[in-house]
NUBA-747321 format. One record per residue (C-alpha): x, y, z; residue number from 1. Coordinates in nm, 3 decimals. Layout:
N
R         u         v         w   seq
R         X         Y         Z   NUM
...
//
This chain:
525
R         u         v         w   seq
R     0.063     0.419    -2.744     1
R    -0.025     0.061    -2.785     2
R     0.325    -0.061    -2.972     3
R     0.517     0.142    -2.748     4
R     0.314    -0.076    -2.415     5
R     0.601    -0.355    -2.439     6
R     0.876    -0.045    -2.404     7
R     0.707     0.110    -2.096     8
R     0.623    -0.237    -1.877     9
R     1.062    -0.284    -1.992    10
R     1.074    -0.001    -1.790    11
R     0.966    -0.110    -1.495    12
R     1.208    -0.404    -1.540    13
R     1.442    -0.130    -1.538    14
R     1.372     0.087    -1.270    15
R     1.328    -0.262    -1.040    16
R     1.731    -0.371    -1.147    17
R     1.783    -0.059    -1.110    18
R     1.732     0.022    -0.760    19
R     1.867    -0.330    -0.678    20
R     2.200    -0.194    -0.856    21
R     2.231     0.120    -0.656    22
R     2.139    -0.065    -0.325    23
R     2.454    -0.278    -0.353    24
R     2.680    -0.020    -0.484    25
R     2.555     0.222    -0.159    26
R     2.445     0.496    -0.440    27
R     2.134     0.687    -0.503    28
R     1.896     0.502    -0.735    29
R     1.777     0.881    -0.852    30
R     2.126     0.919    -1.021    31
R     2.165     0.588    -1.148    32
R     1.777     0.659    -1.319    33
R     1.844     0.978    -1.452    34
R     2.150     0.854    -1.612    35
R     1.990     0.532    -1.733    36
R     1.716     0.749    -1.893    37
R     1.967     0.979    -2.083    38
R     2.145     0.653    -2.198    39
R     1.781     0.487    -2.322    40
R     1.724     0.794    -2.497    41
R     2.037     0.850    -2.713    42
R     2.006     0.415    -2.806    43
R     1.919     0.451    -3.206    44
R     1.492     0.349    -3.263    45
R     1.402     0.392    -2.883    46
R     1.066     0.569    -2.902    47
R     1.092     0.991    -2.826    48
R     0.913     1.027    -2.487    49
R     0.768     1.352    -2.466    50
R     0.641     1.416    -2.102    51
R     0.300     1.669    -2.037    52
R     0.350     1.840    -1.722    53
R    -0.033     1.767    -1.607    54
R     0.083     1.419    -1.615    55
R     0.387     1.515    -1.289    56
R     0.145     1.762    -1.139    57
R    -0.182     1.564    -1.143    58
R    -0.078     1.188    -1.173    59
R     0.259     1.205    -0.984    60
R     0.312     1.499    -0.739    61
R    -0.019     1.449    -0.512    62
R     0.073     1.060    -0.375    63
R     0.396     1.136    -0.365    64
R     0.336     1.480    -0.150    65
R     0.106     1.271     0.078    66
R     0.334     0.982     0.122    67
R     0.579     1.251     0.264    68
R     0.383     1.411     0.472    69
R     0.217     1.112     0.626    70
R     0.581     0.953     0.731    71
R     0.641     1.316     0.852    72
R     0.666     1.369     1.229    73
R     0.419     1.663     1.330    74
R     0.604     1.691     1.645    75
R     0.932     1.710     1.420    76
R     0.839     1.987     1.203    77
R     0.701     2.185     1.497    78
R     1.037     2.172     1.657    79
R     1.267     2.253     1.393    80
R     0.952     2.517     1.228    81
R     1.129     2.846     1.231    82
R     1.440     2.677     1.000    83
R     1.226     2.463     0.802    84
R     0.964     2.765     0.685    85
R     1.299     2.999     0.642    86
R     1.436     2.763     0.403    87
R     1.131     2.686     0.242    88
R     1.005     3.046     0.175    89
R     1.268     3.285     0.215    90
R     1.588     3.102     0.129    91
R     1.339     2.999    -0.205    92
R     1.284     3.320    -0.271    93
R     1.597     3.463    -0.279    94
R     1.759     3.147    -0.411    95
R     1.492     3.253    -0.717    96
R     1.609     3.600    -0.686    97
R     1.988     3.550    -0.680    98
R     1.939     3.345    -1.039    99
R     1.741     3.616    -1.166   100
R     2.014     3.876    -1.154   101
R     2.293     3.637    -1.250   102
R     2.085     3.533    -1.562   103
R     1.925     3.875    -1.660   104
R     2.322     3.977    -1.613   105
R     2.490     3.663    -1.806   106
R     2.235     3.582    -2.029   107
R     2.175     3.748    -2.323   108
R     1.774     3.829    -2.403   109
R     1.710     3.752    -2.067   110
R     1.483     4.004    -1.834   111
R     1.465     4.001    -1.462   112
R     1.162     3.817    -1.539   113
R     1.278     3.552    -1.712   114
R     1.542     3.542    -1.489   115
R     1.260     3.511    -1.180   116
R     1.085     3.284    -1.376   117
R     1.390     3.008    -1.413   118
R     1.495     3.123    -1.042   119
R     1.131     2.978    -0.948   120
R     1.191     2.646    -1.117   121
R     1.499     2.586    -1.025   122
R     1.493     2.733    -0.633   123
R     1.352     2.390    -0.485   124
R     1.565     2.113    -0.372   125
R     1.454     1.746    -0.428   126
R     1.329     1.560    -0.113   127
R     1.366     1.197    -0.265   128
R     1.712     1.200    -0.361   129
R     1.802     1.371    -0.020   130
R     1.582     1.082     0.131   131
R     1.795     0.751    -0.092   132
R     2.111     0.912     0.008   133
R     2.079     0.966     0.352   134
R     1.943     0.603     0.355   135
R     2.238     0.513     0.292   136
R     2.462     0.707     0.581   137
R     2.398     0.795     0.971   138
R     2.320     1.153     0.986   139
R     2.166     1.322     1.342   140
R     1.760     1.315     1.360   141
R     1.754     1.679     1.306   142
R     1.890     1.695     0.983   143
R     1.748     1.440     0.812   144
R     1.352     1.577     0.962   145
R     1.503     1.954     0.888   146
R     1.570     1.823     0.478   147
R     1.215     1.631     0.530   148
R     1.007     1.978     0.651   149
R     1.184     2.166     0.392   150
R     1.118     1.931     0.118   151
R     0.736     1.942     0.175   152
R     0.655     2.321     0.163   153
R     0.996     2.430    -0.055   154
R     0.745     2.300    -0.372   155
R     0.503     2.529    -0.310   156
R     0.688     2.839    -0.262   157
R     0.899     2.772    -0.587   158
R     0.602     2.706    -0.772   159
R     0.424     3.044    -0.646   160
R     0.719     3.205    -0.718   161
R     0.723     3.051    -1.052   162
R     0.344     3.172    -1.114   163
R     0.407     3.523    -1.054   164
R     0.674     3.506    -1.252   165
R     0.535     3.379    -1.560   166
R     0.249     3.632    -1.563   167
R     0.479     3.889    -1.524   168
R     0.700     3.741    -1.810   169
R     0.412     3.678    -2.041   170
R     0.196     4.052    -1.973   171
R     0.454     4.281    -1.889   172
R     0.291     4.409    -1.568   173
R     0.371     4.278    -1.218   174
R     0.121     4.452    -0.931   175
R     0.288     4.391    -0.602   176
R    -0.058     4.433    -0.398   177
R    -0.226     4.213    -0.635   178
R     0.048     3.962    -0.605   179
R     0.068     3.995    -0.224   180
R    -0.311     3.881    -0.220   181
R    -0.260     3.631    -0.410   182
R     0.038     3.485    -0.234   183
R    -0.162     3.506     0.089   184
R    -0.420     3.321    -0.059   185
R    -0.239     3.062    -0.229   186
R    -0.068     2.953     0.112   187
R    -0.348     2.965     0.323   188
R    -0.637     2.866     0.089   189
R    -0.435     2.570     0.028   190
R    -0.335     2.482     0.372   191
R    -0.725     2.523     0.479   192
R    -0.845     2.321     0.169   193
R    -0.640     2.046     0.210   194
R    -0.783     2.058     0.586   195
R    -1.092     2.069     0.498   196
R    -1.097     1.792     0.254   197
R    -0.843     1.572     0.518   198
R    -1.124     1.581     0.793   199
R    -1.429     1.521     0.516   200
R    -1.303     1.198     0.405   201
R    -1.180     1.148     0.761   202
R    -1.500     1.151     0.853   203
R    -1.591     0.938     0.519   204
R    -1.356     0.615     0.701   205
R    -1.496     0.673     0.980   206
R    -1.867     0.637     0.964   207
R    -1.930     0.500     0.614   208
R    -1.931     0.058     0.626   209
R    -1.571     0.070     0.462   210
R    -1.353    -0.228     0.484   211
R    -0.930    -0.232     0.468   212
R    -0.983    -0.245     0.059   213
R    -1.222     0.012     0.072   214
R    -0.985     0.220     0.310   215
R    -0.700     0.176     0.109   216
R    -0.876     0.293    -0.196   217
R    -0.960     0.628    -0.075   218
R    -0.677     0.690     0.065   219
R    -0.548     0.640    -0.305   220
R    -0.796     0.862    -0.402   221
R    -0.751     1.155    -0.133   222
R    -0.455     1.317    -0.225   223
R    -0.593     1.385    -0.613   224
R    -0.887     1.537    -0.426   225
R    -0.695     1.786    -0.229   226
R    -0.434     1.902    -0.517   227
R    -0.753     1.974    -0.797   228
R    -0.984     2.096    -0.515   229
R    -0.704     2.369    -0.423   230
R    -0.592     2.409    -0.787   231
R    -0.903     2.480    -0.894   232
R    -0.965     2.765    -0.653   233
R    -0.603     2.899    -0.778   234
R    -0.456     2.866    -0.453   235
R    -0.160     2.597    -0.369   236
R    -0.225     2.200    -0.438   237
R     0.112     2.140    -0.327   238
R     0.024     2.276     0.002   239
R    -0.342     2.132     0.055   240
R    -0.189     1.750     0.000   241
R     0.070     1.829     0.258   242
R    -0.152     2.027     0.544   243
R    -0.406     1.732     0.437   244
R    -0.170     1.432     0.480   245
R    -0.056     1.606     0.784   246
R    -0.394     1.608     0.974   247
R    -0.497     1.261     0.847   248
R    -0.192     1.101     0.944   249
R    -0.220     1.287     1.283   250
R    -0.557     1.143     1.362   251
R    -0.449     0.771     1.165   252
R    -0.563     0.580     1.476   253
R    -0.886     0.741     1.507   254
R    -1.034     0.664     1.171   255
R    -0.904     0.349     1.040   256
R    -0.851     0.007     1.146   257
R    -0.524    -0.173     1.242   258
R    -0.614    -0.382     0.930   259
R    -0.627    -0.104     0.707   260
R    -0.299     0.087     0.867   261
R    -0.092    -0.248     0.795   262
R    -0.258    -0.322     0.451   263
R    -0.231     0.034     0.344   264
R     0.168     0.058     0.447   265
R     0.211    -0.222     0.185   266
R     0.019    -0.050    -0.061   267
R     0.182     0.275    -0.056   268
R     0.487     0.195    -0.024   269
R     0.460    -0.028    -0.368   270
R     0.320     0.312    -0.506   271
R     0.571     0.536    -0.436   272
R     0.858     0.309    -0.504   273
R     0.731     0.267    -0.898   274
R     0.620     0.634    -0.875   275
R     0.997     0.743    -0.749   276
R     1.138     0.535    -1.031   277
R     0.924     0.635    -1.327   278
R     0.982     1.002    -1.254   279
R     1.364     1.018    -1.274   280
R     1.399     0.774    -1.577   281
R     1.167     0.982    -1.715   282
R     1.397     1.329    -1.673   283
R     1.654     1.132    -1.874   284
R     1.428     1.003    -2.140   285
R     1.330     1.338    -2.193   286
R     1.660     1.491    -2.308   287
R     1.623     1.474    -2.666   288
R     1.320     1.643    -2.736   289
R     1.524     1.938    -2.490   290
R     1.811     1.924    -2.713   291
R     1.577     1.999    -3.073   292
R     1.391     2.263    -2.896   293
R     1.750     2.433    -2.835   294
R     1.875     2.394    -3.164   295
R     1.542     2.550    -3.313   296
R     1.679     2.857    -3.093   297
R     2.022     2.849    -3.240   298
R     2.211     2.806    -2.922   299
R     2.525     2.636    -2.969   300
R     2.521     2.341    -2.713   301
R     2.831     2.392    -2.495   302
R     2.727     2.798    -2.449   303
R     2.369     2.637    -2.286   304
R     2.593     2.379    -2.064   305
R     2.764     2.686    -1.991   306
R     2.460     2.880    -1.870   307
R     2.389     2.582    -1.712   308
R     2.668     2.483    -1.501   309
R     2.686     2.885    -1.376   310
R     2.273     2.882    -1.264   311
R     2.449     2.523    -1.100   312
R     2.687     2.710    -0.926   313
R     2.466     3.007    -0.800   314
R     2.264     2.710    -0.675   315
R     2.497     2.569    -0.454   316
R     2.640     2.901    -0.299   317
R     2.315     3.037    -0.235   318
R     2.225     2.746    -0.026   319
R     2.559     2.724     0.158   320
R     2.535     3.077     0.252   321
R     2.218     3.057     0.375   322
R     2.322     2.696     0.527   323
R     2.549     2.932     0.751   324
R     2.326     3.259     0.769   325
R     2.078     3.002     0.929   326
R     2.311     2.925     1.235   327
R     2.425     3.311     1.317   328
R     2.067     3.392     1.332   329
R     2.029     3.098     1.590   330
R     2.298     3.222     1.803   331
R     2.121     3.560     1.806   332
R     1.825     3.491     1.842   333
R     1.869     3.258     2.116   334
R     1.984     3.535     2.269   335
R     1.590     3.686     2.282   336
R     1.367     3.396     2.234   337
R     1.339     3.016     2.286   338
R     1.518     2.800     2.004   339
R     1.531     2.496     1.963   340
R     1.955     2.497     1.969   341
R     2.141     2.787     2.049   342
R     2.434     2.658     1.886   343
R     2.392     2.437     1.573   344
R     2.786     2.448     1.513   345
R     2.938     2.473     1.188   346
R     2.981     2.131     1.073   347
R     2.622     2.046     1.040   348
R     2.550     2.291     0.757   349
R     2.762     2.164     0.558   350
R     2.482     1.865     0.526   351
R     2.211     2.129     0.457   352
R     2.410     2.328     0.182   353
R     2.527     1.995    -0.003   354
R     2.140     1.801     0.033   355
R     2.029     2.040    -0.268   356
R     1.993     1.836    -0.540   357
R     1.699     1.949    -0.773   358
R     1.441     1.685    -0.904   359
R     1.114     1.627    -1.081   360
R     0.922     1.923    -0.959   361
R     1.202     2.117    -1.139   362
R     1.184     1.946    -1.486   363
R     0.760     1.964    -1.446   364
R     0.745     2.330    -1.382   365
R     1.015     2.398    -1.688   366
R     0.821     2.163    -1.894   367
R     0.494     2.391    -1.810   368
R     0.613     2.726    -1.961   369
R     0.324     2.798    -2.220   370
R     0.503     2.707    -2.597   371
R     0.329     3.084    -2.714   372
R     0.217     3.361    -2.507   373
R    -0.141     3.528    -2.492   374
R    -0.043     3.694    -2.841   375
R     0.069     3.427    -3.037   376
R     0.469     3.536    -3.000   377
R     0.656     3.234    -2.885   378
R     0.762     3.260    -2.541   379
R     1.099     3.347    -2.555   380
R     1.400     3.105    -2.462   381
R     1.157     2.853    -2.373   382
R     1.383     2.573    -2.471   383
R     1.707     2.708    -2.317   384
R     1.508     2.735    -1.986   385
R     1.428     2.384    -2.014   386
R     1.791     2.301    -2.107   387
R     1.906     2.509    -1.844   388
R     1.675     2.329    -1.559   389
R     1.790     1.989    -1.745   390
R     2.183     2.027    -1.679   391
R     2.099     2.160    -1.318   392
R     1.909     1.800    -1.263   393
R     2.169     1.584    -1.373   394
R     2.464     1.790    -1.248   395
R     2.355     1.850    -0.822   396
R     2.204     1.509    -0.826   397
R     2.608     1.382    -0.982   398
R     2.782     1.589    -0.804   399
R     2.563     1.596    -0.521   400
R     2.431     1.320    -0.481   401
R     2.772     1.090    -0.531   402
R     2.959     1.307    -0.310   403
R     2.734     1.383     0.022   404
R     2.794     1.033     0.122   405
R     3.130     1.082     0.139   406
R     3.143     1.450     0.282   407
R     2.933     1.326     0.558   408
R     3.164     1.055     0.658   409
R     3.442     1.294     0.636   410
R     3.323     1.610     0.804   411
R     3.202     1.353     1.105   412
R     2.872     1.540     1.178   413
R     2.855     1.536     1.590   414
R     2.519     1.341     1.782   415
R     2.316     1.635     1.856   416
R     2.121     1.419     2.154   417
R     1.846     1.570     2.064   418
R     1.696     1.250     2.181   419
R     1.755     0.951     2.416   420
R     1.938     0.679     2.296   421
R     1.695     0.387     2.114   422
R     1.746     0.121     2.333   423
R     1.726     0.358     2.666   424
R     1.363     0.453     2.499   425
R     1.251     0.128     2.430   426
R     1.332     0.029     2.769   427
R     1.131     0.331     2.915   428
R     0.813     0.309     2.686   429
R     0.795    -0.076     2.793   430
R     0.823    -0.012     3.132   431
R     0.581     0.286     3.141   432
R     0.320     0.065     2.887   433
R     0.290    -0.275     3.102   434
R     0.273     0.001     3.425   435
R    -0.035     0.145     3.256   436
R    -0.164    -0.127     3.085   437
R    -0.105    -0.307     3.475   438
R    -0.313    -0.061     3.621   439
R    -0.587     0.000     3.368   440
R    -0.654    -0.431     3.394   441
R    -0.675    -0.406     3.767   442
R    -0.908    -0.117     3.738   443
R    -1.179    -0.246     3.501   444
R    -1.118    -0.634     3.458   445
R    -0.941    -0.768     3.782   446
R    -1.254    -1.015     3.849   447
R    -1.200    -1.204     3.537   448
R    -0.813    -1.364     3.636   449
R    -0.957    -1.588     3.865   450
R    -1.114    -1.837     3.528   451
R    -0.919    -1.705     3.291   452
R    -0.587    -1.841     3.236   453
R    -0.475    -1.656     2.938   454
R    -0.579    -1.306     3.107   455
R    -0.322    -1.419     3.420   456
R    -0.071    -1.487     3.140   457
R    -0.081    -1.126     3.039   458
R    -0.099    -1.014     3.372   459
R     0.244    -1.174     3.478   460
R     0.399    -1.064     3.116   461
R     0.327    -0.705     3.221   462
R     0.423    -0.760     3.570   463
R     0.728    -0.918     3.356   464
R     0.763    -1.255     3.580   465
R     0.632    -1.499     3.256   466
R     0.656    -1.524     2.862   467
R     0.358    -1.318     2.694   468
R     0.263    -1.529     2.462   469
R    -0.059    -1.814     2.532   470
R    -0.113    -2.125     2.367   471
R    -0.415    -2.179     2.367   472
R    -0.711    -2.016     2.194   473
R    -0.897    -1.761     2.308   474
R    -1.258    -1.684     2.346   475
R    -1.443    -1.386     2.227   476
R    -1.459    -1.201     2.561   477
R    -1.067    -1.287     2.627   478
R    -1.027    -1.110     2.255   479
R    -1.246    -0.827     2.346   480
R    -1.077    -0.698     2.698   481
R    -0.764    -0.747     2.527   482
R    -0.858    -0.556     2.231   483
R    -0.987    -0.242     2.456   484
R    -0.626    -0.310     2.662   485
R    -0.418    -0.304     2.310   486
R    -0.657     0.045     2.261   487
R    -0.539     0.193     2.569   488
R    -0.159     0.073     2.465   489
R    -0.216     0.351     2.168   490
R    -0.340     0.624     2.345   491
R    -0.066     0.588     2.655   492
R     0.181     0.580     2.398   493
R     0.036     0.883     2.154   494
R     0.016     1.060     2.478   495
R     0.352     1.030     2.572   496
R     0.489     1.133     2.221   497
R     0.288     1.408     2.283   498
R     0.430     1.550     2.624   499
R     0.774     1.388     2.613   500
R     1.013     1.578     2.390   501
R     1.287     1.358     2.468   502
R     1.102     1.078     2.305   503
R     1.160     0.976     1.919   504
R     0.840     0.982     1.755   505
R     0.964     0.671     1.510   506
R     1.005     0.428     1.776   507
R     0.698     0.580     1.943   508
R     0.538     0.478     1.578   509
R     0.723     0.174     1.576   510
R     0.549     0.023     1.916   511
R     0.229     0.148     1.719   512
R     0.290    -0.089     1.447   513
R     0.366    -0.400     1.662   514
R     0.040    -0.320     1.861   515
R    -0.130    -0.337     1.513   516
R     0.025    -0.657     1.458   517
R    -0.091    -0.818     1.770   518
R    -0.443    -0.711     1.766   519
R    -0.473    -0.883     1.382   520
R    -0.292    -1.189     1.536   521
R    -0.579    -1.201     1.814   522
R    -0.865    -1.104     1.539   523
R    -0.790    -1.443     1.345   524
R    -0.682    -1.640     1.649   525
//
């Protein structure tokens, strides 16, 4: 481990060039690392990488999970719910199912079961390469939060799915009561443990002595504690980091300090950008210890890109199908119950069905089939799953991922005005703040503008007749009224996400941030 240190921290190098690379060329840095990878790999007296699953499960799935579901919009995923939990659990499942009859058909040696088994692996779409590419293009609010929701529950259904699938594989018995316990659960003892452990170390920043290092630090530490809590209880990790991150970044203003919001942004976001990175170089690096297990099965190489390319394919039409299924069911539905649009048009999934490009969570769960079963009988076609799952990586996020950039621009996806336009917000959540914030002064602190200048400076900023900004210093009490008025800034403004659906939630979060900002520039003032 030691002689190969100098190889990893070159890496990094990497990865960092890297994503510099595929900024300026406008292209996914997940393809250009997953390509880099296989290209390190096959250079003559690189070290073999061999990757443990425990160490994308434990080390990198939790932080990543939590980053996503902190940046997610709870008001988002409540309004698109219905097709977010239909692609995440039933379009899974029979995503999973659909490759179980095609291999157990194809394939020979292949059982339903295996088939389920590589369905469950494969099933899942990858948020982060969805996420860099659309980065890159203007696609409607809906679509991008739609691909966002999905991403962060369509890992745990594929990964129950891929349970069941492997205990049925490796006994021989599958008990559908037993496993409809189980499923039940996995998703809601995970969802409830997660909670549980969100509001315990909520309540941890909150009334322990902590400082911004000291917040940051357990927020490093929080999403381990959910995934192993729920793992360990057999129910869903996957899903107790998300319903975790969820409630903690919900209640963000309530338990930490603008100091350690700001200071923790920073932190994470250096995290997950060497976290991204590492994973797919690693999918690449790990192609030729996948190509010796398949050659200790005696499958010729282009038969196994073969059976790869057709799961591909069964992929992608799955996906599109149910891209479309998705919007007839809205247009009858809306017929009996409140949707949230009546009439998605056709044009938009077309986005959905080509965002499918599978990922890390793929190659970890592949990577986790058991080398021998219970009996000592090696598990059989082991390696051409993990061949299989390999070519499905590199070929959606290639064909996928280089192409959806273009497709978008071409099909011209319509503005869904789902929202009102940015600047019309801004305008109206300025006006309606300095109202408020107007009022509130002349409520509770009207006696002090008669000695204090800086206070009538505010005043007239919010009454918008003067520049807000003073220029001279300010003493304690003027920093603690216009702390408590900065205070009452958040709440108006969390209150109006809340009860304004016309309202983006990221420029509502966006006014959040520059309050943060201000109130640290009047702490050190």
């Amino acid at each position: 481990m030691i002689e190969h240190f100098p190889f990893y921290l070159s890496l990094i190098v990497v990865i960092v060039l890297l994503i510099m690379l595929a900024d300026k060329l406008k292209v996914a840095y997940p393809v250009l690392l997953v390509v880099t990878g296989l290209v390190i790999s096959l250079l003559p007296g690189m070290p073999k990488i061999h990757i443990e699953p425990e160490l994308i499960f434990i080390i990198f799935l939790p932080p990543l999970l939590y980053d996503a579901a902190f940046a997610m919009s709870w008001k988002e995923l409540w309004r698109w719910r219905r097709i977010v939990t239909s692609f995440a659990f039933i379009v899974v499942f029979f995503t999973a199912l659909s490759v179980a009859f095609v291999a157990d058909w194809f394939i020979p040696g292949f059982s339903l079961a295996l088939g389920f088994l590589l369905g469950g692996i494969v099933s899942p779409p990858d948020a982060i390469s969805a996420g860099a590419i659309l980065k890159f293009v203007k696609v409607p609010k809906r679509m991008s939060s739609i691909l966002e929701g999905e991403s962060l529950l369509n890992d745990a259904s594929s990964l129950i799915i891929f349970r069941f699938a492997l205990i049925a594989a490796t006994t021989g018995r599958f008990v559908w009561q037993e496993a409809a316990l189980s499923f039940g659960w996995m998703v809601i003892g995970g969802a409830a443990i997660g909670a549980l452990v969100g509001w315990l170390f909520m309540k941890a920043h909150k009334y322990l002595p902590t400082d911004a290092n000291m917040d940051i630090a357990l927020t490093l530490v929080t999403p381990y504690v959910m995934y192993i809590a729920a793992e360990e209880v057999h129910s869903s990790g996957v899903l107790a980091v998300v319903s975790g991150g969820l409630l903690l970044s919900s209640q963000r203003h309530h338990f930490l300090s603008s100091s350690s919001r700001l200071r923790g942004i920073n932190v994470w976001q250096s995290l997950v950008f060497l976290l991204n990175g590492w994973v797919f170089l690693l999918i690449g690096l790990d192609l030729p210890e996948i190509n010796e297990g398949l050659k200790q099965e005696g499958i010729a190489l282009p038969v196994a890109i073969g059976y790869g390319l057709l799961i591909t394919f069964v992929l992608i039409i799955v996906r599109t199908l149910a891209s479309y299924g998705a919007v007839i069911v809205s247009q009858v539905a809306g017929r009996y119950i409140q949707v949230a649009d009546r009439n998605p048009g056709w044009k938009a999934p077309i986005l959905l069905s080509w965002s499918g490009m599978r990922g890390v969570v793929s190659l970890a769960a592949a990577l986790s089939i058991p080398i021998e079963m219970s009996n000592g009988v090696p598990f059989p076609h082991r390696n051409l799953i993990l061949f299989i799952t390999f070519v499905v990586i590199l070929v959606t996020l290639l064909l996928q991922g280089l192409t959806l950039p273009w497709l978008i621009k071409k099909v011209n996806i319509p503005d869904f005005n789902d929202y009102l336009p940015e600047e019309e917000t801004e305008r109206l959540l300025k006006k309606g703040m300095h109202e408020h914030t107007l009022h509130y002064f002349k409520a509770n602190y009207s006696r002090h503008l008669v000695s204090n200048s800086i206070l009538r400076q505010k005043v007239a900023f919010w009454e918008q007749k003067s520049n807000p900004e003073p220029e001279e210093d300010i003493s304690e009490e003027t920093k603690g009224i216009y702390l408590d008025i900065l205070e009452q800034q958040r709440v108006w403004l969390r209150n109006k996400n809340k009860t304004d659906d016309k309202i983006d939630e990221e420029i509502i979060r966006k006014f959040l941030y520059g309050i943060d900002l201000e109130e640290e520039k009047i702490k050190y003032n």
